[in-house]
Each structure stands twice: as C-alpha cells, then as structure tokens.
N, C-alpha and C positions, 0 to 999 in steps of 0.2 A: 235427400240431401243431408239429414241429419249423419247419417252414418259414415257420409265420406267425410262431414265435417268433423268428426268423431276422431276419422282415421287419422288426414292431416298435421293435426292436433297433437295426437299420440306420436305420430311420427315425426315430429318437429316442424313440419312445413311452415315454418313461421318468420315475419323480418328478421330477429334474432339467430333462427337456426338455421335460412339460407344463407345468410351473409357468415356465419361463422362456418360453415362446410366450404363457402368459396373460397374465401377468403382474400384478402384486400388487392391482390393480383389479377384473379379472376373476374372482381366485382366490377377492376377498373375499367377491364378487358369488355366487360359485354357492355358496358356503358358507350365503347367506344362500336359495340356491335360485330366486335369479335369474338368467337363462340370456342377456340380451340382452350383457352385457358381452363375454363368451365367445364369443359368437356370431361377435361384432364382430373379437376377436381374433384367428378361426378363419377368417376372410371370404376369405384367398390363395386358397384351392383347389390347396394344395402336400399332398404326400403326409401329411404331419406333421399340418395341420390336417386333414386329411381324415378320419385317425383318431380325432380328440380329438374330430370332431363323434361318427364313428361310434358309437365305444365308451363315451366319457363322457358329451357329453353327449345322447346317444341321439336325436339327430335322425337323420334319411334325408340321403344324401349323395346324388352320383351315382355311379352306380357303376363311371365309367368311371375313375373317380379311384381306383377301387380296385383292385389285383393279383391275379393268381388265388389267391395265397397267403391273402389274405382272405376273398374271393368262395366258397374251397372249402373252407373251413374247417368247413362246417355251423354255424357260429353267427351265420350270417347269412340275412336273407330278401331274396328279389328281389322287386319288383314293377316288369315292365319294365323301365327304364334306371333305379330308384331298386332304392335298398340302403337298409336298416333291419337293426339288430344286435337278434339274438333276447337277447342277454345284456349284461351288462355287464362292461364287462373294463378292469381298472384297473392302475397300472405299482405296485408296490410295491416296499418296500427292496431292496438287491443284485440289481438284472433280476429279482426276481420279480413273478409277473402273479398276480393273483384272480379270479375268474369270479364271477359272483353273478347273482342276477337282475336286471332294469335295475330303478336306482331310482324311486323313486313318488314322484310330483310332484301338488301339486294339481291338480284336475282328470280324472287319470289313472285308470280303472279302478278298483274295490275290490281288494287284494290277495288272490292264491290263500293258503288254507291254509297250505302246503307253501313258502310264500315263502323263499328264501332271500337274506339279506341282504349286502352288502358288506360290507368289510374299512372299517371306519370311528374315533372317536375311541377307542371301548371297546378294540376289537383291540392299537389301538396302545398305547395305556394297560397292557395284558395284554401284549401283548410287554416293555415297558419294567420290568415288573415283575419277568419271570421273573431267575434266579439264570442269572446266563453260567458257572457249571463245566459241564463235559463229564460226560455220564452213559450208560451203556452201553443202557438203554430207557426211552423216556419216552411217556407219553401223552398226548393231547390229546382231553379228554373233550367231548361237547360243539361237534364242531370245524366246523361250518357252511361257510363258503365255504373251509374249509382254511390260514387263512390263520398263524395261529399255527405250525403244520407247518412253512414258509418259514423260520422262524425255530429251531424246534426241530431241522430237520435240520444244524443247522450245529453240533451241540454233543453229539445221538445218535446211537447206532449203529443204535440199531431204535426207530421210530416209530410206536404203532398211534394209528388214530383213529375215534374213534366218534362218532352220528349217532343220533338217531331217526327223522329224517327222510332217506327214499332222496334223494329229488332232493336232498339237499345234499350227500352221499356223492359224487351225479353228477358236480356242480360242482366236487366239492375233488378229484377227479382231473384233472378239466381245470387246474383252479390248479396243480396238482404237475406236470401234465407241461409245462404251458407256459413253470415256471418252473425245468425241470431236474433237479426233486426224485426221487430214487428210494428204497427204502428204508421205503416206508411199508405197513403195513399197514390196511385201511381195513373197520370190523365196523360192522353196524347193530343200533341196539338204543337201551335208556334208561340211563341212570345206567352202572352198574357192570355189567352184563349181560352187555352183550359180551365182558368182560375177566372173568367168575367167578374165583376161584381164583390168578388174577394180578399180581404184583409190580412196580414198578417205581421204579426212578430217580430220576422228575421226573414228577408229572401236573399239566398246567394245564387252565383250563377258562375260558370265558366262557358261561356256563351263560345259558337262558332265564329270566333273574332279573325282567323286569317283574311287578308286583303287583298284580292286576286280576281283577276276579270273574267273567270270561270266557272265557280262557285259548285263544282264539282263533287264533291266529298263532302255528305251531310257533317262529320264530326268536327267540319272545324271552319266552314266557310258556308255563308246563309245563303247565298247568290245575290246580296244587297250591294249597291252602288260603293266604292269606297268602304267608310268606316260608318254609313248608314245606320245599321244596324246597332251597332253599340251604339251610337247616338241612340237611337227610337228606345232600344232597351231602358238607357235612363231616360228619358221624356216619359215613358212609361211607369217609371216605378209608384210614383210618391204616391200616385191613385190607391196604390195596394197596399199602403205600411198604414200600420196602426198609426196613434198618437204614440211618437217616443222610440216609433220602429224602423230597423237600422236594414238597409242593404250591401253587400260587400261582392264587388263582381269584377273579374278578370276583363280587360279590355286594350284594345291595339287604336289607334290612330295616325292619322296622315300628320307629317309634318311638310307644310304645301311652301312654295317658292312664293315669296312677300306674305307670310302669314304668321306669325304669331302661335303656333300650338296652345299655352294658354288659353288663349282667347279662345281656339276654336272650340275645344273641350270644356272651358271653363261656358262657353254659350250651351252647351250640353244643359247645366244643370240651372243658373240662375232664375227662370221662371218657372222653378217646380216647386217652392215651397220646404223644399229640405234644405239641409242645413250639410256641406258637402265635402271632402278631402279626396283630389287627385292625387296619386303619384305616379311620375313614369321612373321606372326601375331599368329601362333601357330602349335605345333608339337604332336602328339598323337601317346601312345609306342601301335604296334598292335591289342593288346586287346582291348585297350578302341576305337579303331577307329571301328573295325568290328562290338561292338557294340551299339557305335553312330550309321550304318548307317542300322543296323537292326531295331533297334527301327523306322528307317526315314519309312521304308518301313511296320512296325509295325510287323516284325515276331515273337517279342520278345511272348515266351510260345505256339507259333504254332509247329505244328509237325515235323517241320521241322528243327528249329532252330537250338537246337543242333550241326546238321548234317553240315547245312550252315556254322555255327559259326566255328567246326573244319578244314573245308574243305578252307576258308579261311586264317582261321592261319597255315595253312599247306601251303598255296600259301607262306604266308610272309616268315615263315621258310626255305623256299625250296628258295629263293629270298636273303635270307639273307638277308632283312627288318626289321632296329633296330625300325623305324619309319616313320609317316607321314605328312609329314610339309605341311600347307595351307596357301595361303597369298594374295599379288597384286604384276602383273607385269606390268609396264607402260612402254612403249617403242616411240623413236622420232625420226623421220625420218631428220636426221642432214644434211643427206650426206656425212658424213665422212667419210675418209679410216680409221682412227683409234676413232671407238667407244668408250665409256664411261660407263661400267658395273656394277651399284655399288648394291651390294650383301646383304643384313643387315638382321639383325632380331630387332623387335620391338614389341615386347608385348604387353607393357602396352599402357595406354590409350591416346589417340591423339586427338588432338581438330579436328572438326566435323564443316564440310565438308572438307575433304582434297583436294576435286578439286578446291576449293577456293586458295588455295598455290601451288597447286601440279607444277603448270610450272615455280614457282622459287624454289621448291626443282629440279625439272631436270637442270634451268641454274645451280644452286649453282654448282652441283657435275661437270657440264661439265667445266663449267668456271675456277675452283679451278685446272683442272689439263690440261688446255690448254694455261691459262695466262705464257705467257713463262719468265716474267721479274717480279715477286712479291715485289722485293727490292724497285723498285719505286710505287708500288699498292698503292692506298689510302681507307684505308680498315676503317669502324664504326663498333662499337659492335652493335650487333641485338638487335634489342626492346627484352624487359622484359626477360632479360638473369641477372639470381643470380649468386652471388660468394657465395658458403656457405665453411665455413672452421672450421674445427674437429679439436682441439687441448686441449693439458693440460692446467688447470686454472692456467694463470700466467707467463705459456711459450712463450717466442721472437716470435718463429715460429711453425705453424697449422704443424701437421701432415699431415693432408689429405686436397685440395681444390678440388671443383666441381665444374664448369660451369653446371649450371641450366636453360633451355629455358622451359618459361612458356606458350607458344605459342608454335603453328603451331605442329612439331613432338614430343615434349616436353622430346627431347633428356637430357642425363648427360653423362658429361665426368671428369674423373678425369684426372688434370692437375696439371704443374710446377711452380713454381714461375713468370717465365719468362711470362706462356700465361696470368695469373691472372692478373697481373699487364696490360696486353698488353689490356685485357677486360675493364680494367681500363680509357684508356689513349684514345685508337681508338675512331677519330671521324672523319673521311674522310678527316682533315688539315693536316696530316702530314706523308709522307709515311712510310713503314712498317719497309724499312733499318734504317733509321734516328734514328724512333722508338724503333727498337732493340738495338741500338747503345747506346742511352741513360739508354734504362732500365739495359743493360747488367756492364754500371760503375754503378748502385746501388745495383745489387745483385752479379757481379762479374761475367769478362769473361767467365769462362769455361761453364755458364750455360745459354749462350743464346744459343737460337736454331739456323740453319739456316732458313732462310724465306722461303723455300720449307718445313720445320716443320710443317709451318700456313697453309701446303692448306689442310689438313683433316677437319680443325676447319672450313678453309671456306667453304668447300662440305657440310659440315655438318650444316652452318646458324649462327655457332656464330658471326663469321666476315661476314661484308657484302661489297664487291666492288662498 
C-alpha cells in the first residue's frame, strides 16, 4: 500500500488536484451523478486522468496506462489489456485516502447487504463537527469506510474503531494504511459491545440513522424500530465518556402528529448525566425522505420501486410520521445531577468548522443557566454582533430590532429596547444590575427586564461572561 500511496501522491490524485483537472463543470456534473462531463475532462490519457477514471469515476481504463504500483495493488481486476477498480478510492483532506465500495449508479446492480459506503456529505459534516482539542483516547463508533479516524488521529493518542459489519472493518484498514494512519485499534461488534466496561475522551459516530421498516443495508439502517437506535446510541453514551468527555454524533428523528420533537429528543438525553446541545439542520415531510434514500440506494425506475416506495409510506402513516428531522447531537460528561438540554433548530448556514467553537457554545448554554447571581456578572457584547433596526422614515422609534451574530452560529433574535441598548453599552466594566439600572431611567421602569431576561441572550453568545 505504501507504494501506490507513493504513486497517487506523485501523480496528483489529491482533493486539490482532482477538482482542478475537472473542474467546476464537471465537479457539478457528477454531483448530480452525471458522468459524461468528467468523462470529457478525463479524455488525455495522462496518468492523473487515468486514475480519476479508475478510482472515481469507476470506469475501465487501459491498463497500460496504469503502473505496477496500481496493477498490484489487489484492488483492481484485469480483463486482458482493460483494468476496472474492484473499490472505490477517493483523495480526502491532508493526503488522506477512503476505500469504500464503488459507488452505485442507476442502472447498476442491487447493492450487497454488507455494502459499505463512502466518505460523503454526512462524513464531512461529522468531521466539521467534532471538538479540535487533543484527547488521550477517542472513539469512532460506527466507523464504516474509516473515514472520520483520518481526522481523529490528529488530535488522539489511541484510536479504537468499531463496526458491525466485517467487510467495513476490511476497508477502514485499507483507508488507514493508505493514508499513513497508525495507532488505531479496530473491534467488531454493535453499539457499545466492543468497548464493554470502556472510557474515553471523545466518541463520535455517524451511526445507521435512516428510518425505514426494512432495515436492509447495514451502512445506513440498523433494523431498529423508528429512530430507536439513535435514541439507545445516546442513552448509551455518558457510561463511556470520561469526566469532561465530549460525544458528537450524526442523528435523524421522527417528527410524530401531536408531539413536540423537542420533547422527544430532548427525553433522549435528560437522565444521562451529560450536559447536552441538539441541533436539527433539516426536516423532510415523508415523501421527499423515502425518496432521497431510494435514490441513495439507486432503485429509483427498478422493479421494485414502486412497491418499496409505498410500503414505506405506509410504515410513516401507520406511525403517524408528519416527518423526518436530521441533525448533530453533542453531548459532555459534566458530572452533574442536573444536566443542561438545549433543543434548537438551525438551518441556515454556519461558519465552518464548528468544532473550532463548539466547546464554548457548550460553556455558553451551561454557564448562562447555572451562574446563580447575573445582577453582579460582568457581561461584553460578542465580537461582530449587528443591531439592525426596521422602522418608518422619520419615526423616534424602529419597529422591529435584531441582534445579528456574524460569526460562529450566525444566530438572530428579535429583541427590546432594553437588550439593544444593553448590546450597546456591555463591555466587561460594569455589571449587568448597574447596567439595567441606568438603561431602565432612559427608556422607563416598566421596561427593563430582570437579569435572569439576559441568560438566553447569554446561552446563545450575544453576551459573553
């Protein structure tokens, strides 16, 4: 493996150097899972295209275009003077490489069981998430083509990773040696199984969270009731985190007819002892979910379709599923008897990498509702936080004001007189009572808040302790 890692390498096969041979046409083109733009790109027959046919986009090359460093690799097939890659092998962040199996395109085969998938939007999402401090052992539950590991080993000392499924076990050793990784240790098993009795650091996971009453395809559906499973996954965790140790895992839930979602997720975590932040990043009404994940699986126009498709939405109905929320749950092993839940949804777009803030959005929300005395806090407005204010031309006073954070969650809240000016004036000199005191003789008593008012604003990053 060294050698073809060698070659790659030399030959460009890297994020960088595929994307600039396709270029923005092509890139958009296979995104959408059409292959002729790519094609067209790939058309030299120089070593560089040679690979992007091979590995990406899984055509037969010749294989005189290829090196023995590929050719012997064992993950490739000959037939005659044509070469075809038994896997699919992708360039990912810092020289690392993925193995996985090749992707499935319409047309293509029904997928094995045991399928194991690439490193794709979820992964990178799951990367972007986790917390960048350094931790002495971390885990990666769940870890399918390995690809999260790439990332983990740059921050742990010891890495185990686990699997239900062997052949993805297979794969994620190919992805680690290709990409240099050592240091990991690799168990197969479900859940928490292979780790009994075990501690750690930092566990992340992109767990088989699809919602489907089939539970067919190990990479992405556990065979569990509903959204069971990412339930049990967190009920599970806090057993395993150290003192002060952070979990960050990809997860889907029902949004059920007279229920609250909050509630139901946010019932996920409050008897575990961690200290917890939901977000859902998006919600899909049945239909459009069933067939996002037929497409995943490419049945979209096979024989079967149809039949899948209804049999599904007969699950949701029969469930009384308005929807399907997907998002990130991070969870912190505080030690407290009374945890910290906060529940949100968030949409729109958020500055990138959120594990670069993510453990002072966790202090913010714990701090804001554990500081027992705010009267004397000495609170600053947050960097690059706007006042925007809506009002008639020529009118004393705006209609509507908004706190705007242009950083980190890049939250808005519509607010009062009271916090506007409070945004204003916060700079760590002078406490929060004082504060209210004065602002409250310029716009009048009745409309100051009390200073348990300000601890959403502070959970939330406008104010900073």
């Amino acid at each position: 493996m060294e050698r073809l890692r060698d070659h790659l390498l030399e030959t460009g096969y890297t994020i960088d150097g595929v994307r600039d041979r396709l270029g923005d046409v092509a890139a958009s083109a296979l995104a959408r899972e059409e292959l002729v733009p790519a094609l067209r790109a790939t058309a030299g027959g120089d070593p560089l295209a040679a690979l992007i046919r091979l590995w990406w986009l899984g055509v037969e090359v010749d294989a005189g275009d290829l090196p023995a460093a590929v050719l012997e690799s064992g993950l490739v097939r000959l037939t005659g003077t044509r070469a075809r890659a038994e896997v699919h092998l992708q360039p990912w962040e810092q020289d690392g490489y993925v193995v996985s199996d090749r992707k499935v395109r319409p047309g293509d085969p029904a997928l094995r069981p045991d399928h194991v998938v690439g490193a794709g939007g979820a992964s990178a999402n799951l990367a972007q998430l986790v917390t960048r401090r350094p931790v002495e052992r971390a885990l990666d539950l769940g870890t399918g083509c390995g690809v999260q590991v790439l990332s983990l080993a740059e921050r742990a000392q010891r890495v185990t990773a686990t699997d239900v499924n062997p052949r993805a076990i297979e794969l994620a050793r190919l992805s680690w040696r290709l990409s240099g990784v050592t240091r990991v240790e690799a168990r197969t098993g479900s859940l928490y199984e292979p780790v009994a009795d075990e501690l750690f650091d930092l566990i992340v996971a992109n767990p088989p969270f699809v919602i489907s009453p089939g539970g067919e395809l190990t990479y992405r559906e556990s065979g569990a009731e509903g959204d069971d499973f990412c339930r049990e996954l967190v009920r599970r965790t806090p057993r395993h985190l150290n003192p002060d140790g952070q979990a960050h895992f990809l997860a889907s839930w029902l949004h059920v007819e007279g229920e609250d979602w909050r509630e139901r997720v946010g019932g996920w975590l409050r008897d575990g002892g961690c200290d917890a932040w939901v977000v859902e990043r998006d919600v899909q009404d049945p239909a459009e979910y069933v067939e996002l994940w037929l497409r995943d699986a490419a049945e979209h126009g096979t024989a079967g379709y149809t039949e899948h498709y209804d049999r599904w939405l007969a699950w949701f109905e029969e469930h009384k599923v308005e929807g399907v929320g997907f998002g990130w749950i991070t969870m912190r092993n505080s030690g407290t008897l009374d945890p910290v839940v906060r529940v949100e949804q968030l949409t729109h777009k958020v500055a990138l990498p959120v594990g670069d803030y993510v453990d002072d959005v966790l202090d913010a929300i714990t701090t804001a509702h554990r500081v027992p005395d705010l009267d004397s806090a000495l609170l600053r407005t947050a960097e690059g936080l706007l006042d925007e204010r809506v009002g008639l031309p020529g009118a004393e006073d705006p209609m509507r004001i908004v706190l705007r954070q242009t950083t980190g969650l890049r939250r808005s809240r519509e607010v009062g007189t009271v916090e506007a000016a409070l945004a204003g004036v916060c700079d760590g000199e002078l406490a929060l009572g004082p504060l209210l005191n004065v602002i409250a003789e310029l716009v009048g008593d009745g409309a100051m808040p009390h200073p348990d008012a300000i601890r959403p604003l502070i959970a939330e990053r406008y104010f900073l302790l």
